[in-house]
Each structure stands twice: as C-alpha cells, then as structure tokens.
C-alpha positions in Angstrom: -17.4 -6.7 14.9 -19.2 -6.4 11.8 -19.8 -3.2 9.7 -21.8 -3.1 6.2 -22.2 0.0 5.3 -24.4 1.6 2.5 -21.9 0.3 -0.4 -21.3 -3.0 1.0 -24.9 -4.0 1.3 -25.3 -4.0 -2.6 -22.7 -6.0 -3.2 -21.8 -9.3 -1.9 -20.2 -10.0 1.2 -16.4 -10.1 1.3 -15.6 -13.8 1.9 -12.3 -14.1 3.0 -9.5 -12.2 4.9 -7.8 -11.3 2.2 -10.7 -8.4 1.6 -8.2 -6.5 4.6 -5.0 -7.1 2.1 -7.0 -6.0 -0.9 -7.7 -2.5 0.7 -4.1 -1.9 1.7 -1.6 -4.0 -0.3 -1.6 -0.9 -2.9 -0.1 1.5 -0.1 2.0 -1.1 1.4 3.9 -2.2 -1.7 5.6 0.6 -3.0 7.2 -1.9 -6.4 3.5 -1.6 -7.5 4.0 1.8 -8.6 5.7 -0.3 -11.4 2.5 -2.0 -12.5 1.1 1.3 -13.0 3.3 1.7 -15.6 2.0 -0.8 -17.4 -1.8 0.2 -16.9 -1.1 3.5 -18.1 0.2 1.5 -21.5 -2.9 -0.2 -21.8 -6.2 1.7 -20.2 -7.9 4.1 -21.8 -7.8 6.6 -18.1 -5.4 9.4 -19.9 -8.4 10.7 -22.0 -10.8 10.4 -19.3 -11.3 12.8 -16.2 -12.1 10.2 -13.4 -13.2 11.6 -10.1 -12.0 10.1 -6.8 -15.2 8.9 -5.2 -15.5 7.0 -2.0 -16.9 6.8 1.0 -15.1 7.9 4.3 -16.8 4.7 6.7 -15.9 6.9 9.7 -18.5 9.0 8.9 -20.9 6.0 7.9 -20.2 4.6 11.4 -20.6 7.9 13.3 -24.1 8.4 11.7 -25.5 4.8 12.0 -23.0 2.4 14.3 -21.7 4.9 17.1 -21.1 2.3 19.0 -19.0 0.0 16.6 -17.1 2.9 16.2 -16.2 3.4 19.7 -15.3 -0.4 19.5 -12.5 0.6 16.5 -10.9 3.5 18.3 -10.9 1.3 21.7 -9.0 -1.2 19.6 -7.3 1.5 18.0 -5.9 2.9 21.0 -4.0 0.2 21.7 -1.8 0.2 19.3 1.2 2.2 19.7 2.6 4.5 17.2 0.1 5.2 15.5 -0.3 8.9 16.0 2.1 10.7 14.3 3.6 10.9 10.6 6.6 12.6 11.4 9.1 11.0 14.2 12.1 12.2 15.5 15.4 9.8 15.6 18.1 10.6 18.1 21.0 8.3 19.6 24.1 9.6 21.2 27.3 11.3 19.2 25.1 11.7 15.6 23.1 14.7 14.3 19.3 13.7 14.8 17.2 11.7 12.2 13.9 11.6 10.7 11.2 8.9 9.7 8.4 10.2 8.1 5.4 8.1 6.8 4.3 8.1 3.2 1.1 7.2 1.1 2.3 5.8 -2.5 0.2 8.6 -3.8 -0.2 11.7 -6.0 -3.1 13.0 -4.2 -2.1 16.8 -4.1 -3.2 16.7 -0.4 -0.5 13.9 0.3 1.9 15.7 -1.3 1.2 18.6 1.0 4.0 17.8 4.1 3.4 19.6 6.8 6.2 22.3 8.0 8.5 20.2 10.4 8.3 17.5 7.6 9.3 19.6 4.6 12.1 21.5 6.6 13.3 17.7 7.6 13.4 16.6 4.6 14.9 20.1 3.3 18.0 20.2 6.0 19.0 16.3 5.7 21.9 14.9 4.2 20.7 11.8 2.7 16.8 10.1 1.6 16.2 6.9 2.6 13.2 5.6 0.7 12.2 2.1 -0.1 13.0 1.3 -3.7 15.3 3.8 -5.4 14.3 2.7 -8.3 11.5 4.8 -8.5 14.0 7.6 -9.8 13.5 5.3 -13.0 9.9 3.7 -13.1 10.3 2.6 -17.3 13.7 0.7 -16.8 12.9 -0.9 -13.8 9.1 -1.5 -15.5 11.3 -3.3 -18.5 13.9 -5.4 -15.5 10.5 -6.4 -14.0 9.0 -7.7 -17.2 12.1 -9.3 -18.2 12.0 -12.0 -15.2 8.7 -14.1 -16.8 9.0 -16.2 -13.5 7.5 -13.3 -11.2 4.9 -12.1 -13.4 3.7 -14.9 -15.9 2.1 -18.0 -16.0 4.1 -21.2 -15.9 3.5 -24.0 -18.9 1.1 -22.7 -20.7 -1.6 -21.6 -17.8 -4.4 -18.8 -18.6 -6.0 -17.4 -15.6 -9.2 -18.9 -16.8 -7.6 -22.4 -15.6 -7.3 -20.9 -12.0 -10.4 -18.9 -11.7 -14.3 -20.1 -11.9 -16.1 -18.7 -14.9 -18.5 -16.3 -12.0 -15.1 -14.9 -10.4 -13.6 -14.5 -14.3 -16.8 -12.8 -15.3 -16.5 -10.2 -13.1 -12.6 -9.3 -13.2 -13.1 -9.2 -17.2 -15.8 -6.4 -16.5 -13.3 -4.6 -14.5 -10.7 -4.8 -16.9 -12.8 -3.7 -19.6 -14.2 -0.5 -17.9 -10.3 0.2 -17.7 -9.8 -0.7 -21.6 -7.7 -3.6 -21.0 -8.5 -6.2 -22.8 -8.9 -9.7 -21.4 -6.2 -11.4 -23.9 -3.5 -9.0 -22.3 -3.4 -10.5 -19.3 -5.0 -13.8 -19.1 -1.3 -15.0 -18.8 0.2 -12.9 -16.2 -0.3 -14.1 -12.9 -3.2 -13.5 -10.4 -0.9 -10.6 -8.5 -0.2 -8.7 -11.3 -3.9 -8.5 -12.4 -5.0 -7.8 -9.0 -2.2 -5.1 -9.0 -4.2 -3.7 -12.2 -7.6 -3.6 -11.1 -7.1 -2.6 -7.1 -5.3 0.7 -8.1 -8.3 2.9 -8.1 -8.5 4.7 -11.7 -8.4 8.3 -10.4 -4.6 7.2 -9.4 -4.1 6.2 -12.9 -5.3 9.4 -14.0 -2.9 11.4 -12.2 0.1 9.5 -13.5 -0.6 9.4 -16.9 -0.9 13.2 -16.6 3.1 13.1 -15.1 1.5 13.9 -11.8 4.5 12.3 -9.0 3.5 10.5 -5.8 5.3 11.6 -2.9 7.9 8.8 -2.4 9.1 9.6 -6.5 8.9 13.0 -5.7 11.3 13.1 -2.5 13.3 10.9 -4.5 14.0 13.2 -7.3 14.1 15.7 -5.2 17.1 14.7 -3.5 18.9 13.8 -6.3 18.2 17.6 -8.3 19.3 19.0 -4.6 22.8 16.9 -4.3 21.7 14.6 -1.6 22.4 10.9 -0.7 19.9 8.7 -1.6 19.5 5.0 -0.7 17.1 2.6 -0.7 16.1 0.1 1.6 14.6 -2.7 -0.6 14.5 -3.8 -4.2 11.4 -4.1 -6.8 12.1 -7.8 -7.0 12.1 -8.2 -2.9 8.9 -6.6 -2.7 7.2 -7.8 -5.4 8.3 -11.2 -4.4 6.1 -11.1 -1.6 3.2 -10.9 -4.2 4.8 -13.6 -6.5 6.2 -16.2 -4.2 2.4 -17.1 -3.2 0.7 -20.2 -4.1 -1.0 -19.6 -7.3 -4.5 -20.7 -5.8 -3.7 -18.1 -3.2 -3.2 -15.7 -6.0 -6.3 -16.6 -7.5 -8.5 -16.1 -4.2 -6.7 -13.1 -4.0 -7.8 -11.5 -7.5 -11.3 -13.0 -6.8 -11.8 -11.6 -3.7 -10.5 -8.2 -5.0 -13.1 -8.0 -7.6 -16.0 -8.8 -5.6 -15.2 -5.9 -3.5 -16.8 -3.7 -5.7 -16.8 0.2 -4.8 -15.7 -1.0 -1.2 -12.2 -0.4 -2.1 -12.6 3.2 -3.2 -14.3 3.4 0.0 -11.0 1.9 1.8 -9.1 3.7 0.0 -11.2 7.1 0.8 -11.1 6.2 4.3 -7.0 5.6 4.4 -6.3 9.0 3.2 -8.4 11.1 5.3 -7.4 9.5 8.3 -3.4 9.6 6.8 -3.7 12.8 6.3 -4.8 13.4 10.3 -2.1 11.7 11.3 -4.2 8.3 13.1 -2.5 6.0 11.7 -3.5 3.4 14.6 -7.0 3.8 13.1 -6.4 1.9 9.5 -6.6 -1.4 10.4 -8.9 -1.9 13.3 -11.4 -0.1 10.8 -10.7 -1.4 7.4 -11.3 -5.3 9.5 -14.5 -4.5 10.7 -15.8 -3.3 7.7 -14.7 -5.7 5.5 -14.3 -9.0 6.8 -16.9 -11.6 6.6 -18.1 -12.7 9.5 -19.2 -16.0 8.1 -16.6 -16.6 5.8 -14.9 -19.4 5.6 -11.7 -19.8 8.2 -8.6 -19.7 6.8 -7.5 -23.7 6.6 -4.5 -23.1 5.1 -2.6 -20.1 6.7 -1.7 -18.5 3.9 -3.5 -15.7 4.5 -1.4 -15.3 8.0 1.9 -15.6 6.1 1.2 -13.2 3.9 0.5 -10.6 6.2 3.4 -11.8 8.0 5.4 -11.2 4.8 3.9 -7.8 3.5 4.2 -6.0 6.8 6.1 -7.3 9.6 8.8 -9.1 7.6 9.8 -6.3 5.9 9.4 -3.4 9.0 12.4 -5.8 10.4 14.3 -5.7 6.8 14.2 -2.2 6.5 14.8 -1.4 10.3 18.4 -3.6 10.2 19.2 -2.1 6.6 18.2 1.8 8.3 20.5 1.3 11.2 23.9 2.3 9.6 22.3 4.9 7.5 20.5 6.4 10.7 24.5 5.8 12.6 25.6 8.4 10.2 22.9 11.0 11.5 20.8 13.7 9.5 19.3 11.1 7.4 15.4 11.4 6.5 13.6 8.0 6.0 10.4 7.7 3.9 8.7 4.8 3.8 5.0 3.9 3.4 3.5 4.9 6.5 1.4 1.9 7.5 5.0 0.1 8.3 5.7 3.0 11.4 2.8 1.7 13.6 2.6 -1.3 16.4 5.4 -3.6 18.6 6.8 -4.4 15.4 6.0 -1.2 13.3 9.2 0.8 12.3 8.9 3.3 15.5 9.5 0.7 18.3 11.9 -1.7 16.2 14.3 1.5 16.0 13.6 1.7 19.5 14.6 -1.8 20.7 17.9 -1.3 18.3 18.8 1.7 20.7 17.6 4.9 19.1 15.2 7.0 21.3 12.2 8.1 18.7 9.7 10.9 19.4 6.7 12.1 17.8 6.3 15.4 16.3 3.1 16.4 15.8 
C-alpha cells in the first residue's frame, strides 16, 4: 500500500516506521497528559486562538485512491473489535460491567458520550481509568520531574549530540513556533521533546484554558459523585515505555516526528472522526498506508517491533489481569484509551479469554 496525499507530497517522505507511532503514541499514552503540563508552562498557545486543522485522509482517498481505500477497510475488517466504543461485560453471579474507549482529549465532541455510555458511567459503582493520577496533573507533573533518570540526559548529553544539525534544524523551528525555546530542552530526552512537539497546539489551547479531556473528567467526576475510583497503571509504568528506549531510538523517534510536518494534524484529524463513528478497526490499517515509506529503510534493529509490542499489547495484558478483580466485583465502568479495546489481543477479546462474555453496544 502506499498513500501520499495532498499534505504529504510537500513534505518529505516519512522514513521509518515509527511515522505509525508518531501519529498515535499521544492517544495511546495517557501519562503524556503530564507533559502538557509542562508545555503549557513554557509555550506561548494560552494567548493565541489556534484552530484545529487537518485533513480527514478518508476523504482524500475516497476522492483520488478509491481503490486503496477499499484495500484499508478490507484489512480493516479483519480485525475484530473494532466497532464499538461502548462494550458490555457480564460473567455469572456479578452485576454487569462496562468498558468504554477514550480519546485523551478535550475535543468538546469527545466529550460528548453517547446515552448508553453516560448512563454507564452514571449508574456504576466504581471508575476504572488508567492513571488516577490525573485527578492531580501538577503533583504528579512535579513526581515526574523529580526522577532525572526518565526525562533527562545522562552525563552531560545535549540533544544536539544525538541528532544531525538537518533533523535539529527543524525540531528547533517547531519549538519556536510553540515559544519554547531551544535551551529548555536540549537536555531532556528525545521522548519528552517528541511528547512536546507531537501534541498538536489546538490541544494545548484547550488546556491552558482549564478545558478537561475526557479520562480527567470521568475521573473527577467520580470522585465529586462518591464513587470508587482505581487505576490500572502508573505515570512512571507508562512513561517508561517512552524512557526505557535506546536513546538513538529516541532520537529517530523525535526526528521522524518532525519531519512529519502537517501530516500529524492530518492523523490526528483522521483518528477523531473515525473515533467518534465508532470504527475503531479503521485507525491503523489507515494511518500505515498513509504514512509509511515504502522505501525506507527496514528496521535492522527491532526496536521499532518492541516498542509497539510495549505501547500496545504489553500493556492491553497489564491492564486486563489488573481489571479482572475490579470487573469480579461487578458494576464497575472501565475507561481506557480506546485504541487498546481492538484485535486478538485488544482489551475486548483478552476479557474474553479470562471468562467474561463481552458485547457490543452500539
């Protein structure tokens, strides 16, 4: 498959892999919610009113590529679970469950849950969301920043001894469009300033004006209402993921991100609309074929594998052992970012095999 659609061909190709992780790591890793904090410190976004912009490729492909697009949903297809937001959890002698997927968000139309989710949500007992530290984003902002070894620089390292003066050219310009200067990060490492320059600016607008993304938002919630709430994951765990890579990796990482260009505001376009339908099976068969080089190099190392090992199904079996004795209690609604619910080892069919019967409601 390859897909270049209006944006792409401006800019150069993608070169690697990693462009896939690039376009989805912000709505997988819910901890970096955390780094916004920090952006919102240091980027001049609050006095500006940035627009959302981005274009939705489905469109792009209907128009031009009809039949690479009936190549995506044919691949789409067959991955299971991937048509629904909302599922249904029942097993024998407990009140029934929910799972419900999330975007780590505040677009007002995220925040919009449909009926059977809101009333979920309303009637349970206890939230299960990933990191319940979100309740508290500035102290666990501060418990971040106070562990140097997961977000700076060993021995003295700048970034400018990882990346080639070309690559550093351009993540400087980034940085500077978002008023963060250069000298504030050149000794955190690569994941952090990829974390600062992938989260698209209108997003930074919406928190710096107190706007809440979903998961804080059905986190508070349930605390003002008297719930349970428990997490299923730490900042540190996830973030690790990011962290515990080589630092070259890092580097191609944060490279590979900046030559993306307005190609992730187009991923990230793209996402939400087809979140918001529901089709979640759609996301990844289409964000591969329009962003990965056909011609890039192979991935010698299989870092790139592990990684997406690590951020995705790693973690779907983490939090589906840690949901089980939650879920045993019944009435429990679980919120988690929605691109873990998908595929033979997406949320939906690891609850599954661990004996719960799980139903779509659409």
């Amino acid at each position: 498959m390859t897909f270049i659609s209006p944006s792409l061909d401006l800019f150069k190709p993608v070169r690697t892999s990693w462009a896939i992780v690039t376009a989805i790591a912000v709505h997988l890793l819910f901890a970096l919610s955390f780094v916004i904090v920090l952006a919102m410190a240091t980027t001049r976004a609050q006095a500006q009113e940035v627009v959302c912009e981005g274009n939705n490729l489905l469109e792009v492909l209907a128009r031009e590529q009809p039949d690479l697009l009936a190549e995506i949903e044919a691949e789409a297809a067959k991955i299971p679970n991937g048509d629904s937001l909302l599922w249904r959890i029942e097993k024998d002698g407990t009140k029934p469950s929910w799972l419900y997927g999330t975007m780590h968000v505040a677009d007002p139309r995220v925040l919009e849950m449909k009926e059977a989710a809101r009333a979920a949500y309303d009637n349970a007992d206890t939230v299960v969301v990933e990191l319940t530290e979100v309740t508290n984003l500035q102290g666990a902002m501060a418990g971040l920043m106070a562990d140097p070894g997961l977000t700076m620089l060993p021995d003295g390292k700048t970034l400018q001894d990882l990346l080639d003066k070309e690559d550093l050219a351009e993540i400087e310009a980034i940085l500077e469009e978002r008023g963060i200067p250069m000298t504030f990060v050149s000794r955190m490492k690569p994941w952090m300033v990829f974390s600062l320059i992938s989260i698209p600016e209108c997003e930074l607008v919406r928190r710096s004006r107190g706007e809440e993304f979903l998961d804080k938002q059905l986190a508070t919630g349930a605390l003002e209402r008297g719930k349970a709430l428990k997490g299923l994951e730490t900042v540190k765990e996830q973030l690790s993921v990011l962290s515990g890579l080589p630092l070259d990796v890092q580097a191609v990482l944060l490279a590979d991100t900046a030559a993306l260009g307005p190609v992730l505001n187009d991923a990230t376009t793209t996402m939400t609309e087809l979140y918001l339908e529901g089709n979640l099976g759609m996301i990844m068969p289409l964000l591969q074929s329009a962003t990965v080089d056909p011609n890039a190099a192979e991935d010698k190392t299989g870092a790139y594998a592990k990684f997406e090992q690590d951020l995705i199904q790693s973690r779907n079996h983490t939090m589906a052992e840690r949901a089980q004795p939650m879920l045993n209690d019944g009435n429990v609604f679980v919120a988690v970012g929605a691109l873990h619910l998908p595929g033979e080892e997406g949320l939906v069919q690891l609850l599954r095999n661990n004996g719960f019967t799980v139903t779509a409601v659409r």
